[in-house]
N, C-alpha and C positions, 0 to 999 in steps of 0.2 A: 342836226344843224337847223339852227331858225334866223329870221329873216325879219325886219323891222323895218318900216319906210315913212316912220311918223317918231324918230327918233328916241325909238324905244318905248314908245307907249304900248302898244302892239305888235304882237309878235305871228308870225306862221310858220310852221314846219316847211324845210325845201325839201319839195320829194321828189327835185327832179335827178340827184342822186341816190335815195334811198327811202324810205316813207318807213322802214322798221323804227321801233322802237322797244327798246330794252326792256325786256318783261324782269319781274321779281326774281324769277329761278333763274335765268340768264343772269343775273347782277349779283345771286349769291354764287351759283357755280361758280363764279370768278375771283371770289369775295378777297381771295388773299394773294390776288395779285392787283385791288382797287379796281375797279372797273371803269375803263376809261372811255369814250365814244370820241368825238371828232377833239380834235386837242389843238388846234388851231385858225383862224383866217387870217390873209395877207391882204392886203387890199395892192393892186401894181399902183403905182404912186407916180405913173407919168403923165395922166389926167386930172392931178390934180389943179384945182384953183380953171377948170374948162367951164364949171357951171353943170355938169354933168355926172351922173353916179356912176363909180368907176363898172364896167365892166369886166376886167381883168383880177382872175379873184384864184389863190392859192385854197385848199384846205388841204390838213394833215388829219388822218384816221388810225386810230387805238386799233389793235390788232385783236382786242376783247369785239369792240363794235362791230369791227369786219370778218369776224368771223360767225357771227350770227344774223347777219344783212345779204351776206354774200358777196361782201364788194372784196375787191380782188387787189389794189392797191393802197400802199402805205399813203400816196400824194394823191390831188387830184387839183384840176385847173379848169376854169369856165371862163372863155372869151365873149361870153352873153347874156353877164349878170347873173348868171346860177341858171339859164333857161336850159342846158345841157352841160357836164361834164366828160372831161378825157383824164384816164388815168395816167399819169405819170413813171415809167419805171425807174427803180432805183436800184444800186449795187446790189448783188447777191448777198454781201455780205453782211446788210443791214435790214432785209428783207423779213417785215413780222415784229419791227423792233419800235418802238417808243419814240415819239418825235417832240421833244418837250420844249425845244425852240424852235425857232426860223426865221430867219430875216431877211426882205427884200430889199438890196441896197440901193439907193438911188442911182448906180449906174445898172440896175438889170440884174446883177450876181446874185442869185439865193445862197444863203449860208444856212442849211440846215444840220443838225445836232441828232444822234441817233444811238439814243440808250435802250437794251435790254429790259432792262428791269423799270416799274415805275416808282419815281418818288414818294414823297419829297427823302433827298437824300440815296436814287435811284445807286443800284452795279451795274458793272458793265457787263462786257463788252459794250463799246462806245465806241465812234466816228463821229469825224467831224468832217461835212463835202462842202465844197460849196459847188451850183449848176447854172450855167449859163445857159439855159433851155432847151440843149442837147448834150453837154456833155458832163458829167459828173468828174471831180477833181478831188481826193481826199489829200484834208489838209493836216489832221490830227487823230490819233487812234490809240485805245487804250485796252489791252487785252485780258482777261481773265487769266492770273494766277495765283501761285501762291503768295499770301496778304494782301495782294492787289485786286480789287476788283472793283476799279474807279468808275463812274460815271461821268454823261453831262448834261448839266442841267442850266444854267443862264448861259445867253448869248446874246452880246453885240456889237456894232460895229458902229467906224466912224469913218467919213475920208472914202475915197473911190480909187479905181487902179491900183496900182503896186505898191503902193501906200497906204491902203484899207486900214484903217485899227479893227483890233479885230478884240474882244476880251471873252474870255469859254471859265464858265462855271465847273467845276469841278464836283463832282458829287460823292460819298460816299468814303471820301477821303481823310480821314479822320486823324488828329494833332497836328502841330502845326511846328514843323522841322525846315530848316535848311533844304530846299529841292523837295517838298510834298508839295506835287499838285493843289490849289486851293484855287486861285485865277489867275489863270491864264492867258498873255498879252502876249499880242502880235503885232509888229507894225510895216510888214513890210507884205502882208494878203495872205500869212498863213506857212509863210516862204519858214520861218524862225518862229522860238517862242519861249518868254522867258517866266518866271514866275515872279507875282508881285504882289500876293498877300499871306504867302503863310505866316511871316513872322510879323505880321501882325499885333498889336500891343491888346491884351486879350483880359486883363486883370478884370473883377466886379462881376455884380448881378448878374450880367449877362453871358457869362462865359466863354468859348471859344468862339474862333472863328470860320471851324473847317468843318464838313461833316456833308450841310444842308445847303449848297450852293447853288438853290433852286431857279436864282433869278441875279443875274448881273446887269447894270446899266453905264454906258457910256453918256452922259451929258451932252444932248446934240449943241450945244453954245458952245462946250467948254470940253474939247476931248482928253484935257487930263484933270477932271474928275468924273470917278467912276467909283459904281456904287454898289455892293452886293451883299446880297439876305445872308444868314446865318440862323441856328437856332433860335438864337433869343434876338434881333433885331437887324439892323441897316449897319453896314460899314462902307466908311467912303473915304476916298483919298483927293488931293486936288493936286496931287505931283507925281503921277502914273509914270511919268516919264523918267523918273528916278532911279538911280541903282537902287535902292531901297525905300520903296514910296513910306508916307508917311501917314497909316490909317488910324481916327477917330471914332468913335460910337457915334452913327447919325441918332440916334434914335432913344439916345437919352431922358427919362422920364418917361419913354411909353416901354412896357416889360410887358413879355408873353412869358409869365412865370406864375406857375403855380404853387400858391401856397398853403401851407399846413399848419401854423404858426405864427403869430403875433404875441410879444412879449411888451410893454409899454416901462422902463425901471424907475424907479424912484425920484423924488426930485435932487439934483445935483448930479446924478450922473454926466459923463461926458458923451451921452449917444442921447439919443433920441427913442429908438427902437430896437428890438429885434426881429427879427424874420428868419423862420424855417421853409423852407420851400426841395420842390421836386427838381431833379435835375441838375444845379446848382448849387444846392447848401446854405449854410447858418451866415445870414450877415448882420453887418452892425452898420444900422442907420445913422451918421453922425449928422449929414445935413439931406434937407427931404426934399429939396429941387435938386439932388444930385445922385448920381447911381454910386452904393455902395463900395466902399475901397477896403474895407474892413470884413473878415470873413473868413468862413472854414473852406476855403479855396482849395481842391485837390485832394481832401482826405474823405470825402464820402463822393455816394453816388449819388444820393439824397439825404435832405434832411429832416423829421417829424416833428419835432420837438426842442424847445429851449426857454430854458431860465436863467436869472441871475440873483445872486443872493439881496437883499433888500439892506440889510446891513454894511452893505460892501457890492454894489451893482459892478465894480470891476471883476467880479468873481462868474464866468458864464459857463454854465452848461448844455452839451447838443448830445441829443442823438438821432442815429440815422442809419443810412445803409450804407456797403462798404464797398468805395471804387475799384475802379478792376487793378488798380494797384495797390491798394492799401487793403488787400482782403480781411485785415482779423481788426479792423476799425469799425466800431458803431457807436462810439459815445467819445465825447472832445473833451476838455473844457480850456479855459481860455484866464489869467491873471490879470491881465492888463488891456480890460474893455474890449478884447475880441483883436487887439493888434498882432497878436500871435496865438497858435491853439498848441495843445498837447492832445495825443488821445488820449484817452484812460490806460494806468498801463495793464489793465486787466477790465473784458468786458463783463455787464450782468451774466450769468451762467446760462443764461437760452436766449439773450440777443440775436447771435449770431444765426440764430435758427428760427429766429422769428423777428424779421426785418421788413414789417409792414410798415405803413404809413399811421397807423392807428399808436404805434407807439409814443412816450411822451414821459415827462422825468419831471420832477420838482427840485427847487435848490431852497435850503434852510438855511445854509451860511457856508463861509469858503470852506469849497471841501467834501461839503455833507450834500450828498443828491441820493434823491426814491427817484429808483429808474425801471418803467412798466413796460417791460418791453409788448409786442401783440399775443394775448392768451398765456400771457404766465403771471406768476407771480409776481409782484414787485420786489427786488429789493432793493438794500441801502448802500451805500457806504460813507464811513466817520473819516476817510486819506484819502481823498482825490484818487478814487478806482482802483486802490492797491489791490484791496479785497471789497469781496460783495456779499451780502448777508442777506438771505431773505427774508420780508415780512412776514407775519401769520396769515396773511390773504392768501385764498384759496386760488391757485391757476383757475386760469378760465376756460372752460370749454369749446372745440373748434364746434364753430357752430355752418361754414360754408362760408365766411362775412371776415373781414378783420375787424379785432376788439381789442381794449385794453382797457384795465382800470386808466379813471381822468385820475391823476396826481397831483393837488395843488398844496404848497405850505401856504400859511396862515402870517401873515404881510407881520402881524404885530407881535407875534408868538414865536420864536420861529422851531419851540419845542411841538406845534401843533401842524399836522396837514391831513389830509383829507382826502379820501378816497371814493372815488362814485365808479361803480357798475351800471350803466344803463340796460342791461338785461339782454342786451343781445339786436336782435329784430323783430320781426313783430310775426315770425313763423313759428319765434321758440317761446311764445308767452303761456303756454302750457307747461313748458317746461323749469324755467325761470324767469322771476322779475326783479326790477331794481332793485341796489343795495348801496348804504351809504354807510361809510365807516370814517371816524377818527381816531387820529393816534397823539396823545400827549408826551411822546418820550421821542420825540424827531422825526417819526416815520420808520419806529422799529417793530412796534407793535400795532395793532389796530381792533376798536371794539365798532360792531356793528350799530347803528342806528335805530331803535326797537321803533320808532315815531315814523321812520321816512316813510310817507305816502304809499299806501300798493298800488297798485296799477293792474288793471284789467288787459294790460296791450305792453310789450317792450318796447322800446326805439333803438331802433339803428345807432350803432357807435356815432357818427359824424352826425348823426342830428340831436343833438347834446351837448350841454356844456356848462362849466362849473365857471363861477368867480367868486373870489374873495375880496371886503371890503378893506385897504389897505389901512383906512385911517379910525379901523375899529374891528380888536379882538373876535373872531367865533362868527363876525359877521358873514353869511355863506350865500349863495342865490346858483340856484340851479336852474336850466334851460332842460326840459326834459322832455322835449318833441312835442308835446302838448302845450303843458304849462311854465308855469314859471314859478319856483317854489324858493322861501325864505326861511333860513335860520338864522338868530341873533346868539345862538349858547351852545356854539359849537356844532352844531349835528344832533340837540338835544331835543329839541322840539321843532316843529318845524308849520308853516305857513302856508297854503295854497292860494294863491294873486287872484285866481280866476277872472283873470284879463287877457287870456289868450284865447284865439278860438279858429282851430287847424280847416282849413277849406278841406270841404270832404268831396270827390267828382265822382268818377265812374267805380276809384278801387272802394273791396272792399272791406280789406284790414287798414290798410291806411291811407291816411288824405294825401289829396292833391299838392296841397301847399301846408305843411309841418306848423305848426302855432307857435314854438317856439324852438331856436336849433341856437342860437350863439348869443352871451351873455357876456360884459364887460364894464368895468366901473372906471371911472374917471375923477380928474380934477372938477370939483361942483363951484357954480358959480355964489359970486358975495350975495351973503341971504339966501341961501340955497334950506329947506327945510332938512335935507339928509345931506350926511357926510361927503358925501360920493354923487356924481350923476352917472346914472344907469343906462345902458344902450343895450336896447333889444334888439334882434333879427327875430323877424316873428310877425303872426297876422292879429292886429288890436282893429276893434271894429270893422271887421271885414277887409282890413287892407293891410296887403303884406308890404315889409321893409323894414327899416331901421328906425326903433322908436325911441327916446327921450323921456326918462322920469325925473325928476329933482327933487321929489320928496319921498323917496323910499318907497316908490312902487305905486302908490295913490293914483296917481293921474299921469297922460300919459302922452306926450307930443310925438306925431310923426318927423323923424330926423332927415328922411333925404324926400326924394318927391318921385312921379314916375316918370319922368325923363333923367332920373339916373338912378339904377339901377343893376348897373355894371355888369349886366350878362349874370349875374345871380352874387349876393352878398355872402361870405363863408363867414369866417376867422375874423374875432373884431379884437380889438385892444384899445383902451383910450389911453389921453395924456393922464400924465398924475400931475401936470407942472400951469397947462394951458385949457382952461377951462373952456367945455364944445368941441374939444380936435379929438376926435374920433379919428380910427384905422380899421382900415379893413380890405380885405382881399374881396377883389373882383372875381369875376368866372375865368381862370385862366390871363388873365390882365395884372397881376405884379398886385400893389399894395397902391390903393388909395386914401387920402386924409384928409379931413375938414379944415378948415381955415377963416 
């Protein structure tokens, strides 16, 4: 616990409860249960607006902290500013257990929350007491059994005496049915309690509502709206009082989603984008101030990969991993711009067994998709997944790492696509280096590349990446952890930019910051000297980020700046229709776009 009296500027440790502090081996011994230390302060709220710092001071202690401090209770309370603490007892039956709220109500009531296990998304066993400063009062309790093993995690309250609102976070409680615990409303102190967001309206990007109910809020203006975290953002209702309130996405346009995939289709289609992502699945971007309504919603666990045919952008192909109800699904595809999906009715022959995130597919026209699954071969198929045939590329070796051949078809060919091995990591460059192959017969054959560059060093699968130019044949540009390498005649020859240059620190097979990892072409502006504008991820002149070429690589503008820089840049895509709108995936932050 620390202690601030300059508003945060400066901090000191209070040791007049405990002066331990959490060594390394103490913080791993516990590692898989998160290691928790003090997990709350209350401030009593009846001196407020006196002119004077409260005295009256709650903390709640992890039962990881007190058991290697020696303190002997879950609560503790200081009526002297923190100059001395008394511990608090609490029920035997929550004794050692997770205190991940608490609330002092402005008439005096504590309403604290007492889970088992820690979050986010804690089990129970759980209790709900509220303590009048000597007696404990259990208001709600949730027991371990079979399927059941809820937690709680948000709490709050509104209103005083027998009237209290009261709203409890549900944790660990997963889909969202008639009578499934998700939040939990009280309005009469605890006395009753009905449920008021499982059914919840849950469609798009951000998925469900139930699971992660880490953190609940009552609106102290406004006590019927109330407002509670989920996996992927905020949901808030402003008629709590409802037989069936009426919940919204608060949090629209900010995503905790991570992605694997950017697709940008042709001009005239009816979307904007595609996005493969973890957790979530394949959606179709139709407008970009708005979340997702189009999508492979419920047929995977995640998604890795997606394409659409260039000929017919309504033609999309996904693959990914298989939800816990759709087990023998790993590849979709979609007829009519992603408003509805099919699986494949037959998967590639080693999907199902290798459902990494490194896998990834190409679309040639409706129907015909090379689908790579992680370390196998790629193969084809000519009927939308009836049957699967594989290419001549050789499976790839487990190397400890997920890999897969990159699969791209060729924008203007669609008899041509292309296949890149980045070699692995940079542990197995003794063993093998890159490999670049094209196939002229749709992706059923493939002849190796005798030109493509050797390499002294492999790169990591994800720090890698292939683009094609859409508004010229064979045109190829490869991101290859290093450099950045160009071919104009298919895979036949090939060019090294020597405009990238990898920040090298401490290691010493590979850099600190990668020189190039993500490659992506776009709509080029009027007078533009090349077809396309080109967007690096990658470090030009010593400064890493997203770069800008317009004439085929020659020269070369920095495209963002470093106050944005999104927690790290992945996955890019650009427009083919809006010249400058670049895409790209943030560190764990959804899909950002130029404008």
């Amino acid at each position: 616990m620390w202690k601030s009296t300059d508003y945060g500027q400066t901090w000191n440790q209070v040791s007049s409860l405990s002066t331990h502090v959490m060594t390394k081996d103490e913080i791993n011994a516990s590692y898989w249960s998160s290691p928790v230390g003090f997990e709350q302060v209350i401030f009593d709220t009846n001196t407020k607006g006196t002119g004077t710092a409260t005295q009256t001071i709650y903390t709640a202690v992890a039962p990881d902290y007190a058991n290697v401090s020696g303190l002997s209770y879950n609560l503790y309370k200081t009526t002297d500013g923190g100059a001395t603490w008394t511990g608090i007892a609490v029920p035997d039956d929550v004794k050692g257990f997770i205190v991940p709220h608490m609330v002092r109500n402005k008439d005096g009531i504590m309403y604290v929350a007492f889970t088992k296990d820690v979050g986010p998304g804690a089990g129970g066993p759980a209790r709900l007491y509220k303590f009048d400063g000597a007696n404990w009062t259990l208001l709600k309790k949730y027991d371990t059994q079979q399927w059941v093993n809820f937690g709680m995690g948000g709490l709050s309250v509104s209103g005083t005496g027998a009237t209290t609102r009261i709203a409890l976070g549900v944790t660990n409680s997963w889909g969202n049915y008639d009578g499934q615990p998700v939040v939990q409303l009280s309005d009469d102190a605890g006395a009753t309690w009905r449920e008021i967001s499982a059914m919840a309206p849950h469609t798009g990007i951000d998925g469900g509502v139930s699971g992660w109910i880490d953190d609940v809020e009552i609106d102290p203006k406004n006590p019927e709206h109330i407002l509670h975290v989920h996996g992927g953002g905020v949901w808030e209702t402003k008629n709590a009082s409802a037989a069936k309130p009426t919940w919204t996405d608060a949090s629209l346009g900010i995503e905790e989603v991570a992605t694997k995939a950017l697709t940008a289709p042709p001009p005239g289609a009816n979307y904007t984008l595609l996005r493969a992502a973890l957790d979530v699945g394949t959606a179709v971007q139709t407008e970009l101030f708005k979340s997702p309504t189009r999508g492979s919603w419920g047929m995977f666990n995640s998604t890795y990969g997606v394409d659409m045919a260039w000929s017919n952008p309504a033609y999309i192909a996904t693959t990914g991993s298989p939800g816990w109800n759709t087990p023998n699904v790993a590849g979709a595809y979609s007829t009519d711009s992603g408003v509805t999906w099919k699986a494949f009715p037959t998967n590639h022959p080693d999907a199902i067994g290798n459902t990494s995130d490194a896998a990834n597919l190409a679309v040639t026209k409706t129907g015909n998709v090379i689908w790579a699954p992680s370390h196998a071969a790629p193969a084809y198929t000519t009927d939308n997944g009836v049957t699967w045939t594989y290419t001549n590329l050789p499976a790839l070796n487990h190397m400890g790492i997920d890999r897969a051949y990159k699969v791209v078809a060729d924008r203007k060919n669609p008899n041509k696509v292309y296949a890149y091995n980045s070699g692995g990591a940079w542990w197995t460059q003794w063993g093998e280096t890159a490999h670049f192959y094209t196939s002229t017969d749709g992706g059923h054959t493939f002849t190796e590349s005798s030109t493509f560059p050797s390499k002294t060093w492999t790169v990591d699968f994800f720090a890698s990446s292939v683009a094609v130019n859409p508004n010229a044949e064979g045109d190829i540009w490869v991101a290859d952890g290093l450099n950045v390498l160009h071919s104009t005649d298919s895979g036949a020859t090939w060019t090294k930019l020597n405009v990238t240059t990898p920040i090298w620190g401490n290691g010493y097979w590979t850099p600190d910051v990668y020189g190039a990892t993500s490659i992506a072409l776009g709509k080029a502006p009027a007078g533009a000297k090349y077809s396309s504008s080109i967007y690096l991820a990658g470090v030009i002149g010593g400064v890493w980020g997203v770069h800008r070429s317009d004439d085929g690589g020659v020269t070369w503008t920095r495209f963002n700046d470093d106050k944005h820089q999104f927690g790290g840049m992945g996955t890019l895509a650009a427009d083919q229709t809006v010249p400058g709108r670049l895409y790209l995936s943030g560190g764990g932050r959804g899909v950002l776009f130029s404008y």
